[in-house]
C-alpha positions as CSV (number, residue, x, y, z in Angstrom):
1,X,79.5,13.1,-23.4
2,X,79.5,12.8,-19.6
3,X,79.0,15.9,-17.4
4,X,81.7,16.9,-14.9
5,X,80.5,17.0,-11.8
6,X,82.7,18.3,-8.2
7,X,83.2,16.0,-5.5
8,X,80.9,16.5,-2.9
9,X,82.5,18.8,-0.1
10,X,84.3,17.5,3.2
11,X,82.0,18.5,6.4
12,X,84.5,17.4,8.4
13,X,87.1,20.2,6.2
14,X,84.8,23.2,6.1
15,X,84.3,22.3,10.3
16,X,88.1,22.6,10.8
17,X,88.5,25.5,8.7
18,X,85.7,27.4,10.3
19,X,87.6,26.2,13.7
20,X,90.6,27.5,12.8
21,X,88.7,30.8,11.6
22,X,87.0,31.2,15.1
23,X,89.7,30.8,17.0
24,X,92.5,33.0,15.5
25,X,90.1,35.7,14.1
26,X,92.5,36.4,11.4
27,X,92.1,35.4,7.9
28,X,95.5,34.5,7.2
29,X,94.9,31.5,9.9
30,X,94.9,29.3,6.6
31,X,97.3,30.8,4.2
32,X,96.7,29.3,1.5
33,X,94.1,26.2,0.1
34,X,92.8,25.0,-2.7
35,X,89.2,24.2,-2.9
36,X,86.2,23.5,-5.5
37,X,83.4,26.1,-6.2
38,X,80.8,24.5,-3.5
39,X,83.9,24.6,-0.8
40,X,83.6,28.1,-1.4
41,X,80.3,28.6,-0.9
42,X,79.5,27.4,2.0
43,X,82.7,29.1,3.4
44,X,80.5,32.2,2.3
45,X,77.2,30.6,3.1
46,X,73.7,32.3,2.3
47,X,73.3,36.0,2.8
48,X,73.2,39.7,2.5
49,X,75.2,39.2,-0.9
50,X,73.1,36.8,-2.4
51,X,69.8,38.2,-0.8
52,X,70.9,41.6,-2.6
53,X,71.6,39.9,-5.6
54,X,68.5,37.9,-5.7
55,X,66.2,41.3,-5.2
56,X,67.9,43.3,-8.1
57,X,67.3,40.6,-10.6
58,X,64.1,39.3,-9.7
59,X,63.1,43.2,-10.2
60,X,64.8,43.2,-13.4
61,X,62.4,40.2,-14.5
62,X,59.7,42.0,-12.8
63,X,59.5,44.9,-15.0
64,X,60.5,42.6,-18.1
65,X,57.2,40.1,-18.0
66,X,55.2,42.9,-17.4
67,X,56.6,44.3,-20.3
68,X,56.2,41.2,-22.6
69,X,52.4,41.0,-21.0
70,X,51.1,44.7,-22.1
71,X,50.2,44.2,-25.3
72,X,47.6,41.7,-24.6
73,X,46.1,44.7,-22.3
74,X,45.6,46.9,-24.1
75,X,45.5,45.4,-27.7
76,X,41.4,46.2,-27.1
77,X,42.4,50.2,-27.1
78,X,45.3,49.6,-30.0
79,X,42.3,49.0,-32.1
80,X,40.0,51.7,-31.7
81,X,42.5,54.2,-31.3
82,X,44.5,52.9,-34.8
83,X,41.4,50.8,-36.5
84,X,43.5,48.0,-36.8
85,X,41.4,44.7,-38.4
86,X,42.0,41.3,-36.4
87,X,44.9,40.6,-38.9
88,X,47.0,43.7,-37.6
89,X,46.1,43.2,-33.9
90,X,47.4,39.6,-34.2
91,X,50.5,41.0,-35.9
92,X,51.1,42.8,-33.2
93,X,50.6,40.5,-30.9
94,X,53.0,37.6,-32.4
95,X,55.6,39.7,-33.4
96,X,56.3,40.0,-29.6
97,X,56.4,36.7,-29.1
98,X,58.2,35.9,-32.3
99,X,61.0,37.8,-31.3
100,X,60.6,37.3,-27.7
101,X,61.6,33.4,-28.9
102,X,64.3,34.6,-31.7
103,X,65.9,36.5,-28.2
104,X,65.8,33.6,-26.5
105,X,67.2,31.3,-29.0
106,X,70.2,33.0,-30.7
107,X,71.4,35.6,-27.6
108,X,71.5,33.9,-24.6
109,X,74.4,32.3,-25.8
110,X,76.4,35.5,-24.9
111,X,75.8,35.5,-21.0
112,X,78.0,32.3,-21.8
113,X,80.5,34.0,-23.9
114,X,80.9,37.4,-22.4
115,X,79.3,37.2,-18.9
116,X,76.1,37.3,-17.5
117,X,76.8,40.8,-15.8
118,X,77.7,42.8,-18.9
119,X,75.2,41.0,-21.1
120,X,72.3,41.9,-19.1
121,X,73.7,45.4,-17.9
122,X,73.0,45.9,-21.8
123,X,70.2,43.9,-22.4
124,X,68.5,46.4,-19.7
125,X,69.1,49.7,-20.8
126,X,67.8,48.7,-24.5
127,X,64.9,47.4,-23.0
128,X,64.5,50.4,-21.2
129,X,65.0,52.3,-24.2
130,X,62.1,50.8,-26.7
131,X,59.8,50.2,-24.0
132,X,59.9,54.5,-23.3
133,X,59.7,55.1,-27.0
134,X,57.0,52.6,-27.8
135,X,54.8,54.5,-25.5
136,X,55.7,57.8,-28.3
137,X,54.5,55.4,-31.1
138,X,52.6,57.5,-33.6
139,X,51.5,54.6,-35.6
140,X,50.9,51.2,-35.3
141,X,53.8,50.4,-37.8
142,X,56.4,52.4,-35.2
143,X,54.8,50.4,-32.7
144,X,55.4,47.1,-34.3
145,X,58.7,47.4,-34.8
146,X,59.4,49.3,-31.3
147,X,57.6,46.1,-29.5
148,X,60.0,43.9,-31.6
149,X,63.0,44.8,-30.1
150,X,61.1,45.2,-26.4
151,X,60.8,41.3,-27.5
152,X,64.0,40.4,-28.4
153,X,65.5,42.4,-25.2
154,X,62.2,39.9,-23.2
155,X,63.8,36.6,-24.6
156,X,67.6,37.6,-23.2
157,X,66.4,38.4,-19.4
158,X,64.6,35.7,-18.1
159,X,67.2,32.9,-19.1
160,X,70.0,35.3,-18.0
161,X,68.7,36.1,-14.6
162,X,67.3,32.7,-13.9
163,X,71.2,31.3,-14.8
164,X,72.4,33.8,-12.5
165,X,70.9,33.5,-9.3
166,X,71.5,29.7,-9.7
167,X,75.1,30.6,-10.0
168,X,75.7,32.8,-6.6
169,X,74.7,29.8,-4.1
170,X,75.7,26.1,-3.4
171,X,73.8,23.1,-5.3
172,X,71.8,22.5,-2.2
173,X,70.7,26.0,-2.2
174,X,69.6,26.7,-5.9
175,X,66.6,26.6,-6.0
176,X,65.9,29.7,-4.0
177,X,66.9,31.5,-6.6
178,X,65.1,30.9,-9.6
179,X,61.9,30.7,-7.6
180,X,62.1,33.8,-6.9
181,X,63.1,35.2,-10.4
182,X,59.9,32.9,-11.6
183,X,58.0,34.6,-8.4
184,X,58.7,38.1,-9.5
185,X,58.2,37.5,-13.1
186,X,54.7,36.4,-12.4
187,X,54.1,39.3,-10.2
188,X,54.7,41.1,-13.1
189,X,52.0,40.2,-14.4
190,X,49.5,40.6,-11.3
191,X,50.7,44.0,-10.9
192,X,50.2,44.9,-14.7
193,X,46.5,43.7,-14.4
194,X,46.6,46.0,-11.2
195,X,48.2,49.3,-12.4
196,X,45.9,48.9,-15.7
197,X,43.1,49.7,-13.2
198,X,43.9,52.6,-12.4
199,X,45.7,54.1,-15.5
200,X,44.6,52.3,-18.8
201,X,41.1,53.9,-18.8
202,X,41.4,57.8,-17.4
203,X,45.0,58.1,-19.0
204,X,44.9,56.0,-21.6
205,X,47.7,53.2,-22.5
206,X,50.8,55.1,-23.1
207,X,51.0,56.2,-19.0
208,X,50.6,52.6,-19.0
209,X,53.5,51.6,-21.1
210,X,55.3,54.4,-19.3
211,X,54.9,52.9,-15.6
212,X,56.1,49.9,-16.4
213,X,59.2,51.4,-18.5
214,X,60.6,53.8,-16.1
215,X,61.5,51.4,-13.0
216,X,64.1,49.8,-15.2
217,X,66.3,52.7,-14.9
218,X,66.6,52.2,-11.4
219,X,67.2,48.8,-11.7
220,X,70.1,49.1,-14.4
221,X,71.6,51.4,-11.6
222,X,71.3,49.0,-9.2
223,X,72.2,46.0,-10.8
224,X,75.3,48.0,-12.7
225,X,76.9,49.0,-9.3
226,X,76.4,46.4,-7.0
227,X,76.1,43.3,-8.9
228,X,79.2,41.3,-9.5
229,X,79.9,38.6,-12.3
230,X,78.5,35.4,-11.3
231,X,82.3,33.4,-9.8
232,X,80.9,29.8,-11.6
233,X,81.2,32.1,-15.0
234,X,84.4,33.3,-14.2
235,X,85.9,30.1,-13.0
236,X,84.4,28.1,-16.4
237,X,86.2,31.2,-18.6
238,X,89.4,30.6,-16.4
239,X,89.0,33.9,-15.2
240,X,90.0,32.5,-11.3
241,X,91.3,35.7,-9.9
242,X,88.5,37.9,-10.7
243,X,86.2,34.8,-9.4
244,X,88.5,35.0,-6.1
245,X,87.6,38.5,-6.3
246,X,84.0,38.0,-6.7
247,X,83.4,35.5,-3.6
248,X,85.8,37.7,-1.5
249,X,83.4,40.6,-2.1
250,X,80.4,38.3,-1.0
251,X,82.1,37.2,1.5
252,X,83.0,40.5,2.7
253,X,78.8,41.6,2.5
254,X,77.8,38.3,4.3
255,X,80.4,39.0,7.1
256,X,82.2,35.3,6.9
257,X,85.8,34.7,7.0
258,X,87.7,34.0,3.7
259,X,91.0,32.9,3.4
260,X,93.6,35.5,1.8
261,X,95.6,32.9,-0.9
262,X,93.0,30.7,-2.1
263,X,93.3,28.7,-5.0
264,X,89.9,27.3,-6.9
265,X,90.3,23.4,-8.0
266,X,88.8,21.8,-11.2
267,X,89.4,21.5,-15.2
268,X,87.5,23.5,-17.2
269,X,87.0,24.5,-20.3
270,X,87.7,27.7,-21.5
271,X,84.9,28.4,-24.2
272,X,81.0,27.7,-23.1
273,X,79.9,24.7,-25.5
274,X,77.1,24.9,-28.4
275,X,73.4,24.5,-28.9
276,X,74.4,21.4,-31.2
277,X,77.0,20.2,-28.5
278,X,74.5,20.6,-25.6
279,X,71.4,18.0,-27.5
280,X,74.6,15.5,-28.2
281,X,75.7,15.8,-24.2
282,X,73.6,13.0,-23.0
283,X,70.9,15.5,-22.8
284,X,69.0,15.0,-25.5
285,X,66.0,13.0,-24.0
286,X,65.5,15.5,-21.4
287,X,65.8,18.5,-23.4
288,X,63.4,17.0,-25.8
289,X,61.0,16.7,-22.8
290,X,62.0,20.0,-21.1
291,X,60.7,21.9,-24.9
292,X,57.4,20.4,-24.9
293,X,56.2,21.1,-21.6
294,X,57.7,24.6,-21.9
295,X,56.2,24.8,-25.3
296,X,52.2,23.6,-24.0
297,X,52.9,25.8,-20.9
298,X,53.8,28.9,-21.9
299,X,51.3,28.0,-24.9
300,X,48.1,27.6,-22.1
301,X,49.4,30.2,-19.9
302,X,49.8,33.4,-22.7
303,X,47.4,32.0,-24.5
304,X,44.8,32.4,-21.5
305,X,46.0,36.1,-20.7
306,X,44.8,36.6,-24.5
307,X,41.8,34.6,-24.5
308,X,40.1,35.4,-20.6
309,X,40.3,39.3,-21.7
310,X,38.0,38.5,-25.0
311,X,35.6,36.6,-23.1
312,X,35.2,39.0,-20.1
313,X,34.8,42.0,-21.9
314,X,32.5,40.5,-24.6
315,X,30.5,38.4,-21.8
316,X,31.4,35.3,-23.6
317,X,30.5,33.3,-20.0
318,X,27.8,34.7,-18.2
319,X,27.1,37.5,-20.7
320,X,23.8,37.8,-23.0
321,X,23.9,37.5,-26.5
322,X,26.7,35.7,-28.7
323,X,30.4,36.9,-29.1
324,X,30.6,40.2,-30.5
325,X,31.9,41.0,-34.0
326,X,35.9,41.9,-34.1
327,X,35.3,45.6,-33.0
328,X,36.2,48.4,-30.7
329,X,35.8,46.7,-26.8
330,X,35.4,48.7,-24.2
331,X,37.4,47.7,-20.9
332,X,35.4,48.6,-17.8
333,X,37.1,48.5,-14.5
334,X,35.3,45.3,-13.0
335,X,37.0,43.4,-16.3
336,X,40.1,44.5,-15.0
337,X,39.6,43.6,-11.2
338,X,38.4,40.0,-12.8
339,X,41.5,40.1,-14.6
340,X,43.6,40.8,-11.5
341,X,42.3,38.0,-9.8
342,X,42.5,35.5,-11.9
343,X,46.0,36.3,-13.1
344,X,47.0,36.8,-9.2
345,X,47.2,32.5,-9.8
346,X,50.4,33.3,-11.0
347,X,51.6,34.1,-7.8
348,X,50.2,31.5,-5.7
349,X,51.8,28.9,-8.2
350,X,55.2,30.0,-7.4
351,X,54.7,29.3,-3.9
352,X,53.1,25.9,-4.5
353,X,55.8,24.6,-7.6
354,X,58.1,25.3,-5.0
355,X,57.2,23.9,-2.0
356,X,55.9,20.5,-4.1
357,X,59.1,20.4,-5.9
358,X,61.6,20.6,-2.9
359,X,59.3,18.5,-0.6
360,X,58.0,16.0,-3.1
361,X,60.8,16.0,-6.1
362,X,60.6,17.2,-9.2
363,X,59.4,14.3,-11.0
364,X,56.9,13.8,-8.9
365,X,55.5,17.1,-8.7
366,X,55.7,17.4,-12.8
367,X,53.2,14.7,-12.7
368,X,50.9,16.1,-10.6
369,X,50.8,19.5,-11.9
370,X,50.5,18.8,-15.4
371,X,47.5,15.9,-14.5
372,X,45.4,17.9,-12.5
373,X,46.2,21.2,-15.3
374,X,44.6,18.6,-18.1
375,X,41.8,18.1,-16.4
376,X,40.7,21.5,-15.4
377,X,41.0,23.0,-18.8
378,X,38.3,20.6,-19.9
379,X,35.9,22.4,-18.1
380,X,36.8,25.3,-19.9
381,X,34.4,23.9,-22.6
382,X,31.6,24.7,-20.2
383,X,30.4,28.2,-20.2
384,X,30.0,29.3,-16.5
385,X,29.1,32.6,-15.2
386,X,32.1,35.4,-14.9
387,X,32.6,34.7,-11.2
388,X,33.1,31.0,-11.6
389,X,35.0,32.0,-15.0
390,X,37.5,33.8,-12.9
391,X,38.3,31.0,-10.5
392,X,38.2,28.3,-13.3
393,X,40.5,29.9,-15.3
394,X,42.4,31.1,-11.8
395,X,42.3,27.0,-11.3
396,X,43.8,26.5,-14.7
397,X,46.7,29.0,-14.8
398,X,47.7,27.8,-10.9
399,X,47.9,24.5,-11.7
400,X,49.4,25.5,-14.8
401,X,52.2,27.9,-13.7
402,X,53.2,25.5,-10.7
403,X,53.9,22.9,-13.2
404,X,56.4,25.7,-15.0
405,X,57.6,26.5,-11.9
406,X,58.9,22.7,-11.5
407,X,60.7,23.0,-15.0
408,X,61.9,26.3,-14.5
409,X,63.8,24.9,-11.2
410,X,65.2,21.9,-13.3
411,X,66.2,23.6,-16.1
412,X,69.1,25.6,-14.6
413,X,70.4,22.3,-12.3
414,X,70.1,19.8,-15.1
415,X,72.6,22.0,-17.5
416,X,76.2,22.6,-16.8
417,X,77.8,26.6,-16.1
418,X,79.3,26.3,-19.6
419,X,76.0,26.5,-21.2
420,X,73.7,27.1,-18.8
421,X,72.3,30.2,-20.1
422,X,72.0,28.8,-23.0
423,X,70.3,26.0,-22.4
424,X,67.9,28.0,-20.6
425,X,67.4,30.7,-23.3
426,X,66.6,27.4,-25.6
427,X,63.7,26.3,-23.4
428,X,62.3,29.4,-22.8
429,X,62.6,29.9,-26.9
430,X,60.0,26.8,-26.9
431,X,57.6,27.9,-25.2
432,X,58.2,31.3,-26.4
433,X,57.3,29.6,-30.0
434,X,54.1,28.1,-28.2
435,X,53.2,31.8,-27.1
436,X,53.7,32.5,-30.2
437,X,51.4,30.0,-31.6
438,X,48.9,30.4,-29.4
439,X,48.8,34.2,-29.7
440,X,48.3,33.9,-33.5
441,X,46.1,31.4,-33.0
442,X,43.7,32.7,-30.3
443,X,41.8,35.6,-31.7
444,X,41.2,33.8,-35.0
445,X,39.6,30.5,-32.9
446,X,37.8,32.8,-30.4
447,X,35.5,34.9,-33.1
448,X,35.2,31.5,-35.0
449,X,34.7,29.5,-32.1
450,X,35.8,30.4,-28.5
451,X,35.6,26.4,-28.3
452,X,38.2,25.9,-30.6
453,X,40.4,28.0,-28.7
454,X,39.7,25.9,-25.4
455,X,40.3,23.1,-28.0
456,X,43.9,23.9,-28.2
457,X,44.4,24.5,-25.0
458,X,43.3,21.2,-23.5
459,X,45.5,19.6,-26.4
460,X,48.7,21.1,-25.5
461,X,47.8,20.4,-21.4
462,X,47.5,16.6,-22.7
463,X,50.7,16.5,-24.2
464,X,52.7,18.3,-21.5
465,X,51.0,15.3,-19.1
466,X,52.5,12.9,-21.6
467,X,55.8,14.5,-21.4
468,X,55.5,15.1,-17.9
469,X,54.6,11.0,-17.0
470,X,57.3,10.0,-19.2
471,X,60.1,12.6,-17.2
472,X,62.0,9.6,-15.0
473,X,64.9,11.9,-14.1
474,X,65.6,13.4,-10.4
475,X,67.6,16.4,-10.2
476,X,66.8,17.0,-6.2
477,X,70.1,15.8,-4.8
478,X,72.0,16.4,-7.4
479,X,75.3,18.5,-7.5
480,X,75.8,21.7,-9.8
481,X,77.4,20.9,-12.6
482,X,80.2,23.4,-14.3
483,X,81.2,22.3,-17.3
484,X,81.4,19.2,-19.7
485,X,84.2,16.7,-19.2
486,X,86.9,16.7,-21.8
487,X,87.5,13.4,-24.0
């Protein structure tokens, strides 16, 4: 089924509408128009609105990654404090993931249904709520099934916020805005690895769990009284006059001129379209594609934040003696400075997926990134000593996370409004599932063979370079899409 795409706007329009703008300083200088969703948007432009807009959600997926990244900090304490054998740590560990992919794959469908804003308004404050109480967990049962929910809350976020911030901006604009979301999200990360420093060892994990819980509230504040629904949403749902509504308000914040009686041109169709519907809407090659590399990312990238903690703190590279029994470990503070460093990649790789991707195209840059990320894992089979441990696996997960960075921009531009969120929550899912994999798998390798682990790893990095050579489809220039075209 072909996708419905908007014409591309008139320049030589928008130039006489801003004349006329300009030079009667009144907004009823055009009375009345009709004009698609990009017209619109660059009538608005780029702004306060969206730059507000941008910050609240990439917090919101700040607080969430850290979130969905704590257990594999302090899964080391979890086990001396409950005596939990390597069967219950891994548990514990999947069962995040597990459900982090199950949130993913069977929620984010209701951003489409019932709107991004109220969705995630929700979504939020139950997050907020299990994260608190998890940190109250008496038990490691209570805490299993406390972290379950924190995971299905994990899976909803990401593909919602990343679906929103592509929504609030022209096509030739969108990228901005999941970079950032993907920035945040990583930063997450770096700033859990950072906070653990100074909190997991002289207050123990549960101020830890707490520190990272507590900002949501002022998020969900923020987000629940000055976000609006994203306008693409509202036009797909035929809900045109609170769209109208919606851009006049960000108009209003970005200080551009908007006309008074504005009508918004296109079909669509009212309800968003399936999972099923989107692999039979000429999409099925791509999104076939898209799952595997999501799936050997997210697999090499989670799977590293479980695996360099085991070998730093046992001094499985550069330490004396072989790889300790599964016991009690004891985190020192330079483990967790190494730790911070080599998961600040994470950051840097933002920066470089986008720059590569909007200067070189994202086919190309796939290619690149996922090459170079093969190669550099192989020399994980080589034990080195802890400093060049950090910046081989700080290699590894930049080279790594760049490449996600590429899919994550794609993702969003390659699937229509109608399903967007969807679509997204569905790619996430797979490489929630290779997460999942790799966290259940991990521990088990490492204390049989930490080579084993690297193993699977450099596996998974060949097959997202497989998927990544075979990717021959440009999204760079091409126009947002809304919805699917009737038959």
């Amino acid at each position: 089924m072909p996708v419905y795409k908007e014409e591309a706007p008139s320049a030589s329009k928008y130039r006489l509408l801003q004349s006329e703008y300009s030079e009667s300083g009144e907004e009823e200088a055009v009375s009345s128009d009709a004009l698609g969703i990009e017209d619109i948007y660059i009538l608005i432009g780029v702004g306060k609105a969206q730059y507000i807009c941008w910050f609240i959600l990439a917090m919101i997926a700040f607080f969430d990654s850290a979130q969905l990244h704590v257990i594999a900090t302090i899964a080391p304490v979890l086990r001396c404090e409950w005596e939990m054998d390597v069967k219950w740590e891994t548990l514990i560990n999947v069962s995040v993931y597990l459900f982090s992919a199950i949130g993913g794959l069977m929620f984010t469908k209701l951003p489409d249904i019932y709107g991004r804003k109220k969705i995630l308004a929700i979504n939020t404050a139950v997050l907020l709520l299990f994260s608190c109480l998890s940190a109250f967990a008496q038990n490691k049962i209570q805490f299993l099934i406390l972290r379950s929910i924190v995971g299905i809350c994990t899976g909803i976020t990401l593909p919602t916020c990343v679906s929103y911030t592509t929504e609030v901006v022209r096509s030739t604009d969108r990228e901005t805005g999941p970079s950032i979301i993907i920035l945040f999200a990583n930063f997450g990360i770096f700033f859990l690895a950072v906070i653990a420093y100074f909190l997991l060892q002289p207050y123990g994990w549960r101020w830890l769990v707490i520190s990272i819980s507590l900002p949501l509230f002022l998020c969900w504040v923020l987000f629940v009284f000055f976000m609006p629904e994203s306008p693409r949403f509202l036009v797909v749902n035929d809900r045109r006059q609170e769209a109208i509504n919606a851009f006049k308000r960000m108009a209003k914040v970005n200080g551009a001129s908007f006309p008074r009686n504005i009508k918004i041109l296109g079909n669509f169709e009212e309800e968003p379209a399936s999972t099923l519907e989107m692999m039979k809407s000429g999409f099925l090659k791509e999104t076939i594609l898209l799952s595997i590399m999501f799936f050997g990312n997210l697999l090499i990238k989670f799977g590293t934040v479980l695996f360099y903690p085991l070998a730093l703190y046992s001094g499985f590279c550069g330490g004396s003696g072989p790889p300790p029994d599964h016991s009690c470990l004891k985190i020192d503070q330079e483990s967790l400075v190494e730790l911070a460093i080599a998961t600040s990649s994470c950051v840097f790789a933002i920066g470089s997926g986008y720059v590569a991707a909007k200067k070189l195209g994202r086919s190309i840059s796939l290619k690149i990134f996922s090459t170079a990320s093969f190669i550099a894992t192989l020399f994980l089979f080589k034990c080195f000593s802890n400093t060049a441990t950090v910046g081989l696996f700080f290699l590894v997960k930049l080279l790594t996370n760049s490449h996600n960075m590429v899919t994550n921009i794609i993702v969003p531009e390659l699937y229509p409004t109608s399903f967007r969120s969807t679509a997204v929550g569905f790619s996430s899912s797979c490489g929630k599932v290779g997460a999942l994999i790799s966290t259940g798998t991990v521990y088990a390798l490492y204390y049989y063979n930490p080579n084993c682990a690297v193993a699977l790893f450099a596996v998974n990095a060949m097959l997202v370079t497989v998927a990544s050579w075979i990717w021959d489809k440009e999204t760079t220039e091409s126009v947002i899409s809304d919805v699917l075209e009737k038959e």
